[in-house]
NUMARTI-594787 format. One record per residue (C-alpha): residue in one letter; residue number from 0; x negated, y negated, z. Coordinates in steps of 0.25 Angstrom, whole numbers, plus 5000, padded with zeros to 4 digits. Example, Ala and Ser with C-alpha at 12.3 -4.5 7.8 and 13.67 -1.06 7.14 Angstrom:
% residues 2
kollo/lopa/c1/c2/c3
A/0/4951/5018/5031
S/1/4945/5004/5029
END
This chain:
% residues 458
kollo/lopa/c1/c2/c3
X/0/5118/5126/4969
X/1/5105/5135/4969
X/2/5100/5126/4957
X/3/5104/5113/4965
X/4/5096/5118/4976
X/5/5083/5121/4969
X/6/5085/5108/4961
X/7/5085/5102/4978
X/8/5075/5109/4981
X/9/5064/5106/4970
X/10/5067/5092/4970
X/11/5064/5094/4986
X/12/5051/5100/4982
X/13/5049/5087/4971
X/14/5051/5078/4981
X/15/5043/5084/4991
X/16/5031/5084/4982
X/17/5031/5071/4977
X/18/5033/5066/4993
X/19/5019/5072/4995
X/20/5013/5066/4983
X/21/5019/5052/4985
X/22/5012/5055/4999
X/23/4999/5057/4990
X/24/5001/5044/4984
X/25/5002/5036/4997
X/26/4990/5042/5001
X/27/4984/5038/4988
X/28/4986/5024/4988
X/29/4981/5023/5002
X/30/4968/5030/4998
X/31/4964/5020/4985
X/32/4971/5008/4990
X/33/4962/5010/5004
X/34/4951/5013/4997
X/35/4948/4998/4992
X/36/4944/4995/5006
X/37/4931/5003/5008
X/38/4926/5001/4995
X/39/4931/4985/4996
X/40/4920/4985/5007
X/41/4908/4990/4998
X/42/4912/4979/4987
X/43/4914/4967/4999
X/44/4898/4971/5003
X/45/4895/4968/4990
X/46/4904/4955/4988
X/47/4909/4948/5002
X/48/4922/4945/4994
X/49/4924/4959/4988
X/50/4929/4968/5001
X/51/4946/4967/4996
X/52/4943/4964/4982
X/53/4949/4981/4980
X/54/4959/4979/4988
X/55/4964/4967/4983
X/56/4964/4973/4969
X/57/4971/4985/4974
X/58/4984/4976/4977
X/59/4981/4968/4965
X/60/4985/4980/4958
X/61/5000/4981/4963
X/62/5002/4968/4959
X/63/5001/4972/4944
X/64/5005/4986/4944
X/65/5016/4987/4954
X/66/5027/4984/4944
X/67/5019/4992/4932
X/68/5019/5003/4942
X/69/5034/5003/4944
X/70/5037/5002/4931
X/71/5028/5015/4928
X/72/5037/5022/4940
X/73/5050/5020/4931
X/74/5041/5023/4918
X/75/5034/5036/4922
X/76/5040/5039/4933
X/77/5032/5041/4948
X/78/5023/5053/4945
X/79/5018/5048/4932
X/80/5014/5034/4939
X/81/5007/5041/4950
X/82/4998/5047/4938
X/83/4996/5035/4933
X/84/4992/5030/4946
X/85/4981/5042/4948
X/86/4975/5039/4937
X/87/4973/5023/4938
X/88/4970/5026/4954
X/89/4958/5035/4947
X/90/4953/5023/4936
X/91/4953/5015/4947
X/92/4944/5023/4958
X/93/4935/5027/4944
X/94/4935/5010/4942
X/95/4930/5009/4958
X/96/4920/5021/4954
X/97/4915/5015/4942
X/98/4911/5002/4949
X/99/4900/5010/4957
X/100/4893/5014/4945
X/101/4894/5001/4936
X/102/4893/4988/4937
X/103/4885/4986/4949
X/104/4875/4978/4940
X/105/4884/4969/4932
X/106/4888/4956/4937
X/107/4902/4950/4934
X/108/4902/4937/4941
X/109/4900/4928/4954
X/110/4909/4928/4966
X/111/4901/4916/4974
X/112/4888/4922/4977
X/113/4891/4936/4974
X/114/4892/4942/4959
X/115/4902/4953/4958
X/116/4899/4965/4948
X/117/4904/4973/4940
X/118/4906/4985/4948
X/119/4914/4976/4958
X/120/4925/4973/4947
X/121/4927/4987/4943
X/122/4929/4991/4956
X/123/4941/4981/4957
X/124/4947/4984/4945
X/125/4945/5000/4950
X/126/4954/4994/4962
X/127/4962/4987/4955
X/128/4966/5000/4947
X/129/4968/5010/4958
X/130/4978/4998/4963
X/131/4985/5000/4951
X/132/4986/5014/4955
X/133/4989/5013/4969
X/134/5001/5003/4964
X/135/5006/5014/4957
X/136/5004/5024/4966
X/137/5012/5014/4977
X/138/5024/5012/4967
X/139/5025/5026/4965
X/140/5026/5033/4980
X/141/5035/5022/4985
X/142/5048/5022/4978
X/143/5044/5038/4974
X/144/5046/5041/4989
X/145/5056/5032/4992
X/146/5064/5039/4980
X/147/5060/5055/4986
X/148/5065/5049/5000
X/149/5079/5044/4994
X/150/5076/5031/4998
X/151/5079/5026/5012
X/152/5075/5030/5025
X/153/5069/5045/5019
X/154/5062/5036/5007
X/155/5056/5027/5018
X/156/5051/5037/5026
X/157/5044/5045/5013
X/158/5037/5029/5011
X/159/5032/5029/5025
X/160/5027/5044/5025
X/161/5021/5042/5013
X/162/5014/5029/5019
X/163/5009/5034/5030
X/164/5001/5042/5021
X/165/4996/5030/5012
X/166/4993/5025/5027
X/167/4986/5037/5031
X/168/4976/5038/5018
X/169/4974/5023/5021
X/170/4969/5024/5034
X/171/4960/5037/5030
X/172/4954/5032/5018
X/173/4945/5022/5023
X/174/4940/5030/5034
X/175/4939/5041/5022
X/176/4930/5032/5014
X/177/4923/5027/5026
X/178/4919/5041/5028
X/179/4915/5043/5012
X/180/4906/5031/5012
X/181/4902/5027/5026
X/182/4898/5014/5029
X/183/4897/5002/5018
X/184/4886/4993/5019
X/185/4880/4983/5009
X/186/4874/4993/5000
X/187/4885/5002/4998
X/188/4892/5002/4984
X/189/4904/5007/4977
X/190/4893/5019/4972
X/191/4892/5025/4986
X/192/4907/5027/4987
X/193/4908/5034/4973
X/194/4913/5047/4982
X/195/4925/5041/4987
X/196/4929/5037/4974
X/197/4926/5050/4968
X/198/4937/5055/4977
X/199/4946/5045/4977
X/200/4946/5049/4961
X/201/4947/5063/4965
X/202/4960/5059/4974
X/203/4967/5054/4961
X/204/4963/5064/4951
X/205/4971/5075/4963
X/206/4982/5065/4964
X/207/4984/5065/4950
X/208/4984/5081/4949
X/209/4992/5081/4960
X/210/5004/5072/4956
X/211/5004/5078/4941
X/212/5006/5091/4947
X/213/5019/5085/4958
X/214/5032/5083/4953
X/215/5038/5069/4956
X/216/5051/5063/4956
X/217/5055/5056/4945
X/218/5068/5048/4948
X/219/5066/5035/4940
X/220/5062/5044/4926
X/221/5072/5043/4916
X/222/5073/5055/4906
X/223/5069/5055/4891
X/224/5082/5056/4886
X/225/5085/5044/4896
X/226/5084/5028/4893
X/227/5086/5018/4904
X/228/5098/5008/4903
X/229/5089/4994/4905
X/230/5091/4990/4918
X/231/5096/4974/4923
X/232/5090/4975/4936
X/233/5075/4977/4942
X/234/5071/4980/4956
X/235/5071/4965/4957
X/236/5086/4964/4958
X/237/5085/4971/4970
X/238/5085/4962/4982
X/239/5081/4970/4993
X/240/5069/4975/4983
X/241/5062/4961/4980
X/242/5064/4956/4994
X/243/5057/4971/4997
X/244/5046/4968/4985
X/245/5044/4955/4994
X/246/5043/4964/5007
X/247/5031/4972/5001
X/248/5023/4961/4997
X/249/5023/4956/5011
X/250/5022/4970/5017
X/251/5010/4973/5010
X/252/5004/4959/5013
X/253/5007/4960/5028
X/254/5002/4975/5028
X/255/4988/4971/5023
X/256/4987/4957/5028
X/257/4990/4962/5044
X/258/4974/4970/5045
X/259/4969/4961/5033
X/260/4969/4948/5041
X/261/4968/4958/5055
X/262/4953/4962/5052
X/263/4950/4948/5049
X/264/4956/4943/5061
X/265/4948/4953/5069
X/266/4935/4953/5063
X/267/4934/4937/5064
X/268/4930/4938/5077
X/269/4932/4923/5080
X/270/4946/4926/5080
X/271/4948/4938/5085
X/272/4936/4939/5094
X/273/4931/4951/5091
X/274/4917/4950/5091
X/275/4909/4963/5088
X/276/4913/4972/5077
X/277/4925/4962/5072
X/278/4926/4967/5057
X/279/4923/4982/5061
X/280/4936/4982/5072
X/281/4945/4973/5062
X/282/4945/4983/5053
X/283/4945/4994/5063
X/284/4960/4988/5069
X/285/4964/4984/5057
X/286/4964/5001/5054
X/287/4973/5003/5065
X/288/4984/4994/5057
X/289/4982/5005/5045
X/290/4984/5017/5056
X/291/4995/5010/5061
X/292/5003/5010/5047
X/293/4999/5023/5047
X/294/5006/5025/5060
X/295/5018/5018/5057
X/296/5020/5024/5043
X/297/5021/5038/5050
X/298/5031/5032/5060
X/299/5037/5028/5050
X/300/5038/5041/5040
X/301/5045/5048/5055
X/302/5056/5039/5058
X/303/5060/5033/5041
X/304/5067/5045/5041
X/305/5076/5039/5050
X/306/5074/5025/5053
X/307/5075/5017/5040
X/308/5064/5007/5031
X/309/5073/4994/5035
X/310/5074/4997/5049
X/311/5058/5001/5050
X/312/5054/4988/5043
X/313/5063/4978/5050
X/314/5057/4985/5062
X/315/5042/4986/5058
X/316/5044/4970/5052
X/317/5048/4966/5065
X/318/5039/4971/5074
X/319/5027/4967/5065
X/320/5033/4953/5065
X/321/5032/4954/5080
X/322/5017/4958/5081
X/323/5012/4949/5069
X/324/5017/4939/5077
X/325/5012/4942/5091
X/326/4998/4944/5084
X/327/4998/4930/5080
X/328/5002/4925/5094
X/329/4992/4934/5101
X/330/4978/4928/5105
X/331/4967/4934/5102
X/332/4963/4935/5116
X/333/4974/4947/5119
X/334/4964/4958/5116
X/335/4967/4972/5113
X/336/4957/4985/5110
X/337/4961/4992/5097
X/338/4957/5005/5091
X/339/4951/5004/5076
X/340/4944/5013/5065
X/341/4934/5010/5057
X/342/4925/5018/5048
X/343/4910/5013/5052
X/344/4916/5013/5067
X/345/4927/5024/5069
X/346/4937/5021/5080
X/347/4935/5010/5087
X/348/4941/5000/5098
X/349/4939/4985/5100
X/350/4946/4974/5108
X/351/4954/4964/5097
X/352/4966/4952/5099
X/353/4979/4960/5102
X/354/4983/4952/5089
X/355/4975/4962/5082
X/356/4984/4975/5088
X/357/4997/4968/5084
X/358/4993/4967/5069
X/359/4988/4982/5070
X/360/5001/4986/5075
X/361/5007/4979/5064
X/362/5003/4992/5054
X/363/5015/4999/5060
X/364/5024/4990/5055
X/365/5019/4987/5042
X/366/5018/5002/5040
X/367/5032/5005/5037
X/368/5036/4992/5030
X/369/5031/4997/5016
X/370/5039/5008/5016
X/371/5051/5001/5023
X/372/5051/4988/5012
X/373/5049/4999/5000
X/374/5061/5008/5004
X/375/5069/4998/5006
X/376/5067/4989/4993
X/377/5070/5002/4984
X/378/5081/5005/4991
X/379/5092/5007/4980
X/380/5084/5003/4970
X/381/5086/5017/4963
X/382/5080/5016/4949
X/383/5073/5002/4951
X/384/5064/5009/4964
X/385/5052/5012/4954
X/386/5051/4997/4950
X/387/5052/4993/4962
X/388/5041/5000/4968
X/389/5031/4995/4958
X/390/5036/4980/4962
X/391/5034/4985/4977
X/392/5020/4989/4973
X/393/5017/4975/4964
X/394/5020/4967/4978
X/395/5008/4976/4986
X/396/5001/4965/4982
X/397/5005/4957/4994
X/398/4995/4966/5001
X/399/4983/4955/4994
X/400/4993/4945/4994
X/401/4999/4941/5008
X/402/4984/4947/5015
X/403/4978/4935/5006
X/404/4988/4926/5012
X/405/4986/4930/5025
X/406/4972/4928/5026
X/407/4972/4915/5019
X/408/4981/4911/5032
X/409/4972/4918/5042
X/410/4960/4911/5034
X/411/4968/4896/5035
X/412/4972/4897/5049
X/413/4970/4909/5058
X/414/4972/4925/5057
X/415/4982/4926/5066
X/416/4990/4914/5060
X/417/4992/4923/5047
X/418/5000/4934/5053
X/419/5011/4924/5051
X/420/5012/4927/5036
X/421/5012/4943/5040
X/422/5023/4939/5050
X/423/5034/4931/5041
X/424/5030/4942/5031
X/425/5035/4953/5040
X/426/5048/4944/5045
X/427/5050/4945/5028
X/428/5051/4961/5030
X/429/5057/4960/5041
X/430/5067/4952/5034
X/431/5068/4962/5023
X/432/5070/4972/5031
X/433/5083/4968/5038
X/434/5089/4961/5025
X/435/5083/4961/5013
X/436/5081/4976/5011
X/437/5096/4977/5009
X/438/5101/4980/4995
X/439/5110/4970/4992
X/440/5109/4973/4975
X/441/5117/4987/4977
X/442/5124/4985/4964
X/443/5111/4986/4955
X/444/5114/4999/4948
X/445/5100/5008/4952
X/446/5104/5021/4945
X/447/5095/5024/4932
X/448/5104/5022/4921
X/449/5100/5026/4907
X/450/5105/5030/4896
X/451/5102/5044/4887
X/452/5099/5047/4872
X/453/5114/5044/4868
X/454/5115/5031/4875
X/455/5123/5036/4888
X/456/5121/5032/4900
X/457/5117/5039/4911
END
């Protein structure tokens, strides 16, 4: 009994750790996924076209290396992955270092008028790279939380802690590196923002340290002595996990496309009627959607514990449904005064179409829907989670994807009118939510099943 009990109680104390540093990682992929934004603003000073170019390689990256990343998971295991991940996050940010000390002088080829350097293409293969890492990082805290939390409504609510931290470093970081550099103008270069890349590279040598030295869970790593039995089934036998796999490529598009297409409503001052500072107050309310998945995800981490993922997405789904859809109906005469942030400004206030607060408020609803669509599409999955995750983290490319789409509506026809793809997106969570989440392939065996030395199984 005394043997049981310390056996509990170190595995307590395992768990424990590893919870903080899968907390660590959240944080971590906010902090190099937001920092594309910044130095995205130096680079489109340079080349008009060039603002999203990083962010747009960011995402590129989980199309390649989400299901490499959760094939590594079953490999190597969740400790080992987040290694590797450190060290290609730290090429990556060297990459984004190295283009403001070479290549400045050497031209690549012609864009229009423009002539793109050298410079400019490794920097986006830097971000491409530290996409790669942040994939990883992604496949790695999801289904390792999930497993600590025992699945359910405890692993739901280790997902929205743990993203209310990725949400916290989010919003922080800009205002972080708008503190570091100051203001950018058209002389500004990737040499004069070498400090926060310096530290940034500091951030992942630490992380490194500090995960080699924690002891992670390892549910998913077979002994030595052990050979896995070939399996006849794949996280794509699982209904409720494709139709989920589905629900997280729209989630990530609807996510980024709700402030995308916002900031460009708002600073086309035609449209919304905004007529001094239109760009400085889009991008000032369009923050307050990001504080508000802040808000939500804390709400959320409260009450998981006893209110469940399905009930909380078929919730959030239908009241984002409901204020997509009066947004599109509301004429941009109904004016509203809105609080927003900015770096060059602070805290500011300006009079916008009530449109405008219906989609900010829309960050509460979105923020627990990741959380909620990942718990629920590893439910039961057992030894097929870690692949899973990493097929979750290949669809986070809809976060490029359905934004493209979007605006290509809004271009066509009007800003407003494109909310309509966000809305029959959200009727498929909502959708998923009350029915397709359920497990209906119960009889797919999900124990590990291997066989030792001798050819027994075990």
């Amino acid at each position: 009994m005394t043997v049981n009990k310390q056996n509990t109680q170190a595995q307590r104390k395992t768990n424990i750790m590893a919870i903080v540093v899968m907390f660590f990682l959240f944080a971590m992929i906010s902090f190099v996924t937001n920092l594309a934004a910044p130095l995205g603003t130096i680079w489109k000073n340079h080349y008009e076209w060039a603002g999203m170019m990083g962010n747009m390689m960011n995402f590129l990256a989980y199309l390649f290396m989400g299901i490499p990343a959760g094939n590594l998971l079953v490999r190597i295991g969740y400790k080992k992955t987040a290694l590797w991940a450190m060290a290609i996050g730290f090429i990556g940010l060297a990459l984004q270092y190295l283009s403001s000390i070479f290549g400045a002088d050497t031209d690549m080829f012609a864009v229009g008028s423009e002539t793109v350097k050298l410079n400019f293409i490794i920097y986006l293969l830097g971000a491409f790279i530290c996409g790669f890492c942040v994939c990883m990082l992604n496949t790695v805290v999801n289904p390792m939380l999930t497993v600590i939390g025992g699945g359910g409504k405890k692993g739901n609510q280790l997902l929205q802690t743990g993203g209310s931290i990725n949400s916290l470093s989010g919003t922080l970081t800009p205002i972080f590196v708008g503190m570091l550099i100051g203001s950018i103008s058209k002389n500004t270069s990737m040499a004069e923002v070498t400090p926060l890349l310096w530290i940034a590279m500091g951030v992942f040598i630490v992380s490194f340290l500090i995960i080699t030295m924690v002891r992670i869970p390892e549910p998913h790593i077979r002994k030595n002595t052990e050979r896995k039995i070939k399996d006849i089934h794949s996280p794509w036998h699982f209904r409720h996990t494709v139709l989920g796999v589905i629900g997280i490529f729209f989630y990530v598009g609807v996510e980024v496309g709700i402030p995308g297409v916002l900031i460009f409503y708002l600073s086309d001052s035609n449209a919304s009627g905004i007529k001094e500072n239109a760009t400085a107050v889009a991008t000032a309310v369009a923050a307050v959607y990001w504080l508000l998945m802040l808000v939500g995800r804390l709400i959320s981490s409260v009450i998981s514990g006893a209110v469940s993922s399905r009930i909380q997405l078929i919730f959030a789904s239908t009241l984002a449904i409901i204020l997509v859809v009066a947004a599109i109906y509301m004429p941009a005469s109904i004016r509203v005064t809105m609080p927003g942030y900015s770096v060059e400004d602070g805290f500011t206030s300006a009079q916008v179409p009530l449109s405008a607060l219906l989609l900010v408020l829309m960050g509460l609803c979105t923020s627990v829907m990741w959380g909620g669509i990942f718990n629920l599409a590893v439910e039961g999955l057992g030894k097929y989670t870690a692949q899973a995750s990493g097929i979750f983290m290949m669809m986070v490319v809809g976060g490029g994807v359905v934004p493209l789409l979007q605006n290509w509506i809004a271009t066509t026809y009007s800003y407003m009118s494109s909310y309509w793809l966000v809305a029959a997106l959200l009727v498929y969570l909502l959708y998923y939510g009350m029915f397709g989440c359920k497990n209906v392939n119960k009889d797919i065996p999900v124990a590990e099943e291997t066989e030792n030395d001798f050819g027994i199984n075990q």
